[in-house]
Wavefront OBJ file of the C-alpha trace (Angstrom):
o trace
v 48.972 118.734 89.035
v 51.271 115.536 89.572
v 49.240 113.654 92.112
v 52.395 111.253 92.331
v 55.131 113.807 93.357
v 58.301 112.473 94.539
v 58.519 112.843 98.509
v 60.942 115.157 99.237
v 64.580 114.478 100.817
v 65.498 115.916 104.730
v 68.874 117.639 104.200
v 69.701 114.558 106.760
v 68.372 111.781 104.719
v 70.424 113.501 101.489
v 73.983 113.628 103.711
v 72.936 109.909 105.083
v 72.863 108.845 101.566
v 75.409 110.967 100.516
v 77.796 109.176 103.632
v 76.565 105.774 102.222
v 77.646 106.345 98.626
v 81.034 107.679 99.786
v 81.542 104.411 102.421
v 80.939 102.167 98.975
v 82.915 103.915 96.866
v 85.575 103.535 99.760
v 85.012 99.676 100.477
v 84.987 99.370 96.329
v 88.889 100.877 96.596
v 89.376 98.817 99.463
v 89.130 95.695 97.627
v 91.054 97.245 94.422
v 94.078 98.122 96.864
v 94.234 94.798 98.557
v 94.209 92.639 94.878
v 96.915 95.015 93.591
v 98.489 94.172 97.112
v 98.629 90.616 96.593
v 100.082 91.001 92.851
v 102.865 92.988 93.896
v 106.179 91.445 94.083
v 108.815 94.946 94.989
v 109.328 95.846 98.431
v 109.187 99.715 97.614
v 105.396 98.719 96.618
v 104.135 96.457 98.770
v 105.022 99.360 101.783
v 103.212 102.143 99.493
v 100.185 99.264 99.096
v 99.897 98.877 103.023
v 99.895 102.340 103.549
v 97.225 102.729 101.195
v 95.324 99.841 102.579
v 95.712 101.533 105.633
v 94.751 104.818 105.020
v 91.354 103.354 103.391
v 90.455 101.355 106.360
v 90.685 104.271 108.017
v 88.474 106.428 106.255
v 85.848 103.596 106.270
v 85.988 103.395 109.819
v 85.249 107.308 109.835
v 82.375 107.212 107.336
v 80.983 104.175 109.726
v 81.429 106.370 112.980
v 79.474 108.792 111.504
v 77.218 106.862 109.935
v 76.477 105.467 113.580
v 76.234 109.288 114.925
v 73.790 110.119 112.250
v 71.901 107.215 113.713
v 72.298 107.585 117.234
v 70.991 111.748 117.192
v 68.011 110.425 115.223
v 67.426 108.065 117.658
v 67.452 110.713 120.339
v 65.075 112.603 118.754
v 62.932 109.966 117.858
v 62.850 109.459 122.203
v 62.414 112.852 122.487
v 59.188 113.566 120.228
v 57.276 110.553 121.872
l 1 2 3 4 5 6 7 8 9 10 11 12 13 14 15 16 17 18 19 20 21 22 23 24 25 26 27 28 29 30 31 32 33 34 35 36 37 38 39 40 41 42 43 44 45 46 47 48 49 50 51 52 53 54 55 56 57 58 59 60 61 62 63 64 65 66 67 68 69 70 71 72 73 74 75 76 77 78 79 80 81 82
C-alpha cells in the first residue's frame, strides 16, 4: 500500500488548470503575433497581423472571465458551507 498517494484532482481543479494552461499557451501566441507584427513591412500583412492580435486578446480576455467565474462560484460556496 502507497502510504504517499497522490491527492486526487476535483473535476474543477482539473478544468481550472486545464483554463490556465490554455490562457498561457494564448498569452505565449500573443507575444509571437505582436513580434511578427512589428517585423512586417506589407500593408496586406500588417491588417491580417492586427486581426490576429485581435482575435487573441480576445480569447484571453474569455479564458480570464472565466477564470474569474470559476473563482467567484467557489467563492460562493465556500460562504455557503460556513
Amino acid at each position: 500500500m502507497n502510504i504517499l498517494r497522490k491527492a486526487e484532482i476535483s473535476p474543477v481543479q482539473k478544468q481550472r488548470e486545464e483554463l490556465i494552461k490554455e490562457l498561457r499557451d494564448t498569452q505565449r501566441l500573443l507575444k509571437q503575433a505582436e513580434m511578427l507584427f512589428e517585423m512586417t513591412v506589407e500593408d496586406d500583412l500588417i491588417e491580417a497581423r492586427i486581426y490576429h492580435i485581435k482575435s487573441l486578446a480576445k480569447h484571453q480576455d474569455y479564458l480570464i472571465a472565466l477564470l474569474k467565474g470559476m473563482e467567484q462560484k467557489s467563492d460562493e460556496k465556500t460562504f455557503v458551507n460556513i
